[in-house]
N, C-alpha and C positions, 0 to 999 in steps of 0.2 A: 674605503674603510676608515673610520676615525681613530685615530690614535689618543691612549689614557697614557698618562704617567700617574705612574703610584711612585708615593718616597716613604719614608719610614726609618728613626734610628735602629739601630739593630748592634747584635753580635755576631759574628761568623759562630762564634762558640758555643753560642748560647740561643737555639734555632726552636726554642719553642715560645710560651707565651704569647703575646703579640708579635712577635715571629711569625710562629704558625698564623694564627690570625689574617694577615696581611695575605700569606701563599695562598690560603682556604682560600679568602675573598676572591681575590686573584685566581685562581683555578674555577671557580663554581663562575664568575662573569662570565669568564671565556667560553663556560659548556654550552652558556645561554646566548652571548651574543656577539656578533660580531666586529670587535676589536683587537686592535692590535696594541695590549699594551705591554708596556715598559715599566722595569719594576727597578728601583732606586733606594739602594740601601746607606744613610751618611752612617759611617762607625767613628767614634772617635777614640783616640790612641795618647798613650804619655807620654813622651819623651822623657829625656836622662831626669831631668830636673824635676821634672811632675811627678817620676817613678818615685823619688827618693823623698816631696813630700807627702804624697797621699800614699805609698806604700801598695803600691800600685804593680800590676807583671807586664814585662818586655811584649811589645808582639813582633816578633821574626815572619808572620806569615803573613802577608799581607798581598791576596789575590784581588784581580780588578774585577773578576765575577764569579759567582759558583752559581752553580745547580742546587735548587731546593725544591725537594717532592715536582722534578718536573719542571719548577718555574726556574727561567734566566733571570740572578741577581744582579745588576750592575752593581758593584762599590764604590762611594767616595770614601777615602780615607780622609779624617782631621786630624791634626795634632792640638790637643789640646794644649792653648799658650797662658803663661805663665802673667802675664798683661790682663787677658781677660777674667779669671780667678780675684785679681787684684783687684781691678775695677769691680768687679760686681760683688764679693766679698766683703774687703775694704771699703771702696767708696760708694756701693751699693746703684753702679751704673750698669750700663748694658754692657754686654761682652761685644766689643766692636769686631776682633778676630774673626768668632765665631759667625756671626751674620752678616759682615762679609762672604764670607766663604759660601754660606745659604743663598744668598743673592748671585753669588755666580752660579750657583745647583741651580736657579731658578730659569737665568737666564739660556742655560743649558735645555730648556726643557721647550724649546724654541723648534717648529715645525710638530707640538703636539694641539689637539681640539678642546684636552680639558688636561687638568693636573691634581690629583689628590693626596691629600698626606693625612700622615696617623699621626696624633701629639701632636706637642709644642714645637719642638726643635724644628721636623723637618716641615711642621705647619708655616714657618717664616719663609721655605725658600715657596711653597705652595701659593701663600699669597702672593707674595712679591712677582710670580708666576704672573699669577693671574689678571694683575694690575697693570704690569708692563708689557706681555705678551697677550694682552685683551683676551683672555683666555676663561672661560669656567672652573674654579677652584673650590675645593670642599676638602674639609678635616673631619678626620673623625677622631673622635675623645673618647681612649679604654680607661680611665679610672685615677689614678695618681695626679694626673696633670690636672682633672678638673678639682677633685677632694683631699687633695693634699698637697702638694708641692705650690698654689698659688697660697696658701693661709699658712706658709714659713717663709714667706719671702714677698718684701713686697715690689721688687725690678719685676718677678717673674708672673705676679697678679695684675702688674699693669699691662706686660707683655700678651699676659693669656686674653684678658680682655680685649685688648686691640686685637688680637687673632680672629674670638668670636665676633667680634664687628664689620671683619674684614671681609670673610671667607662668605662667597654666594650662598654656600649651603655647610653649616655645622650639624656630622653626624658623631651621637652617640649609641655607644654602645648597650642605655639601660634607661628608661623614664628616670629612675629613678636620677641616673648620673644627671640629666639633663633638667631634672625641678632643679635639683642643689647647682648646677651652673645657673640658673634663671634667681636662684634663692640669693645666693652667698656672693656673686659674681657681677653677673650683669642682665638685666633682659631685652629681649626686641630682637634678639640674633635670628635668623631662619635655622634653624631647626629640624632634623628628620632623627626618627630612632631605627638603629639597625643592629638590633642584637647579633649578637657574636652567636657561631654556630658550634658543630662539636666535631674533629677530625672523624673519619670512618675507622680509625685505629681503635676507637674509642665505644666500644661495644661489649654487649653480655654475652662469657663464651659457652659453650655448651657444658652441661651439668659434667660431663665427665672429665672437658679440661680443667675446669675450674676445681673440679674434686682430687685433682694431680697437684693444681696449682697449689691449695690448701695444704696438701700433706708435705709437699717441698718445702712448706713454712712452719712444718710441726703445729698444723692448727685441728687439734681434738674435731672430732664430727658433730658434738653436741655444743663446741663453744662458738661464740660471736664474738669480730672482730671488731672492736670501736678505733679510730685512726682520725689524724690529722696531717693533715697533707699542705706543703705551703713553706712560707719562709717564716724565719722566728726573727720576727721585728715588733717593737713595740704596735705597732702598726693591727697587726693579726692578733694579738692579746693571748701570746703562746703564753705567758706565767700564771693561765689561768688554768691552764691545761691539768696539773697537777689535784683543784679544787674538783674541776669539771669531772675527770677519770675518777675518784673517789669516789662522787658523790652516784654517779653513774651504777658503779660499781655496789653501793650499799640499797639502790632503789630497783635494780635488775636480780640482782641476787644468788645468780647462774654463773655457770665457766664463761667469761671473760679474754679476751687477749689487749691489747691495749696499743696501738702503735703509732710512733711519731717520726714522719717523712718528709726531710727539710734540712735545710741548713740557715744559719743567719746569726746576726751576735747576741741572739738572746737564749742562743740554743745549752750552753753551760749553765745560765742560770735558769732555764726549765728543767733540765739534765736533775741538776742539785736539790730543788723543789722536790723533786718527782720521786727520789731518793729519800730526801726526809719523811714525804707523804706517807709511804711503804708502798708506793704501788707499782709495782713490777708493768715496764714499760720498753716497750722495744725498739730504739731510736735508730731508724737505719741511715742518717745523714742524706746526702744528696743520692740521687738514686738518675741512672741513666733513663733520659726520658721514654726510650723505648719501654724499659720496665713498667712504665704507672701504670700501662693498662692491664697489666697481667697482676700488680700488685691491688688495685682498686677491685679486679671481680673475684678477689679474697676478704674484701672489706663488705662487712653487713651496715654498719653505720660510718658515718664523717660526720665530725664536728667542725665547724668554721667559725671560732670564736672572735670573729675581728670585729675592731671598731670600724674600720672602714672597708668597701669592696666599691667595686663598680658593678659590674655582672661576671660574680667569679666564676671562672673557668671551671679551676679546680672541681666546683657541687654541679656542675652540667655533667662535665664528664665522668663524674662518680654516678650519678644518675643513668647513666646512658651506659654506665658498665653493670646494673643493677643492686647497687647500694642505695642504701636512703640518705638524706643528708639533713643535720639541724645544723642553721647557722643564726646570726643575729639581724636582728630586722635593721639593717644601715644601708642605704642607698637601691642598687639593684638585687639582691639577693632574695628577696621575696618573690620577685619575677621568676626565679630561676626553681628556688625549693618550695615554694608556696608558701602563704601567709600566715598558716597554721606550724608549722614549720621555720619560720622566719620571729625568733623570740626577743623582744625591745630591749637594750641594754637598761641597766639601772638598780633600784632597789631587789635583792632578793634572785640576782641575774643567775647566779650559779646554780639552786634551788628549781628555777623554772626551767632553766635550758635543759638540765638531766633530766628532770621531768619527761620531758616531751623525748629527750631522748631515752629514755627507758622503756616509753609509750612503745613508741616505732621499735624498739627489741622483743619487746612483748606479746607483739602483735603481729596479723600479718597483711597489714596496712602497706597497700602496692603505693609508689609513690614512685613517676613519671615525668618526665622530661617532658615540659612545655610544649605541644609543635611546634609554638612558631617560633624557637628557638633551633634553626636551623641553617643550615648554608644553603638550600634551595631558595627557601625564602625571603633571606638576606639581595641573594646574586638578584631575586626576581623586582624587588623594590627597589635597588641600586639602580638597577636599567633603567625602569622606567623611570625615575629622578635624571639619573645621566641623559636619556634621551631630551627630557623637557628642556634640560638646560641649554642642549647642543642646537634643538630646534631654535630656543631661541637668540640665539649667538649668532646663528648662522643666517 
């Protein structure tokens, strides 16, 4: 039996996103083939000093493995030091701490046939893996690390770059992620696309639950809910939220409900907007993730007004709960909602995006989740790549 190490940053706290992600892969492999893998979580932690300048919370719990949906987590614990901050901050060097520490994760992963990681961070101890324990290594890139975090920093664009040069095989999560890696980055890396699937929590419930679900939310039987679901970071283009709901609002012309589900520090100053607009808007902050699926199959429409995505979760899942979704045409997201559906940012963006989304209120235009946006499909192309590479290793 061949042994996988999977690694991946993570949170104990914070167990969905690429969290989930990581488990899904990880459980749908195992249905299909036989391995024995090992799942590697690096978390990183403040100490006194980092608490008190990044404003940062204590963590007291700090277990060496939990259980998630099933999957055993190893933990490494880091302490984030106050040296590598400096250094890559200040003098704009590598955080030497920190990749030491990845280099022992790496070496750690010694008596495994291949090793893969998610991202940047734990993609250093993946390579390092794979060069010194002659081993088969592969990253996969969900979104941030390829479209944003390397075009604010330039330690971390060189970093990422040596990673896709390094890694046997670089998987992303979206074509789209992967032209803008080839565009903005670097090309000639190998390459595979493996869309992110959608948990099975994540379904359309029956008219009757959903008809309980509705009135638990005081939602009228003749109105339609339009929502945004997501963090409020410049990032997602929440301040345009207030323009969007309006405009929405005067080209549907019907009972309305309006909701925004998220936290982040732009969330006061959407708050405020949203307030001056006059558009009565229902912001429920962060929401226990068990909730989104019982909150989404109350949702008729999602908006997804970001500049940037890779292949958002958030409009799969809302799709697979039976809402429609408009979002902007930037990276992966047309993959996911379709191209009719996926509206360009730019001149007159506000005007077109309500459009489209009043269309889909209007109307009763079914709008479906991609097949091949699935974890059967994902586990089934992962194999066979794993396989080629192990064949040829061996």
């Amino acid at each position: 039996m061949k042994q996988i190490a999977v690694i991946f940053e993570g949170d104990i706290n914070r167990q969905h996103g690429m969290f989930n992600a990581v488990i899904n892969r990880v459980k749908h492999l195992q249905q299909i083939a036989d391995y024995k893998i090992d799942v590697h979580m690096l978390q990183i932690y403040d100490g006194w000093l980092m608490r008190r300048l990044r404003h940062s919370n204590k963590v007291d719990y700090r277990p060496d493995d939990i259980i998630a949906d099933g999957v055993k987590v190893h933990i490494t614990w880091f302490r984030r030091r106050w040296s590598d901050v400096v250094r890559h901050r200040i003098f704009h060097k590598r955080p030497k701490a920190l990749l030491r520490r990845l280099y022992r994760l790496g070496w750690e992963m010694r008596g495994h046939d291949l090793v893969t990681a998610h991202d940047r961070i734990a993609g250093h101890a993946a390579v390092f893996a794979g060069k010194k324990l002659h081993i088969p290594c592969f990253i996969t890139w969900h979104g941030s690390s390829i479209h944003t975090d390397p075009h604010r920093d330039e330690v971390v664009k060189e970093m990422t770059i040596e990673l896709l040069n390094n890694a046997d095989c670089n998987f992303f999560v979206s074509k789209g992620l992967l032209d803008k890696a080839h565009a903005e980055l670097t090309d000639g890396f190998p390459a595979e696309v493996l869309l992110n699937g959608v948990s099975d929590v994540f379904e359309r419930f029956s008219d009757e639950k959903r008809a309980v679900l509705r009135k638990r939310h005081n939602i009228r039987d003749d109105d339609k809910v339009v929502a945004y679901l997501g963090r409020f970071e410049p990032v997602k283009n929440v301040t345009l939220l207030p323009e969007i709901y309006g405009d929405i609002q005067r080209k549907y012309g019907k009972g309305l409900q309006f909701w925004a589900i998220g936290d982040g520090t732009q969330l006061n100053e959407t708050m405020y907007k949203m307030k001056e607009s006059g558009i009565r808007c229902h912001f429920m902050g962060s929401v226990p993730h068990e909730d989104i699926p019982g909150l989404l199959n109350c949702v008729d429409l999602l908006v997804l007004p970001s500049n940037l995505e890779g292949l958002p979760l958030v409009a799969t899942e809302a799709l697979s709960c039976g809402a429609r979704v408009v979002a902007t045409n930037v990276v992966g997201t047309a993959e996911a909602v379709g191209r009719e559906n996926a509206i360009e940012l730019g001149d007159n963006f506000v005007d077109r995006f309500s459009t489209r989304a009043a269309e889909l209120l209007q109307s009763d235009i079914e709008q479906k989740l991609p097949s091949e946006i699935s974890w059967d499909a994902t586990a089934e192309k992962e194999n066979r790549i794993y396989h080629q590479y192990l064949e040829q290793s061996s």
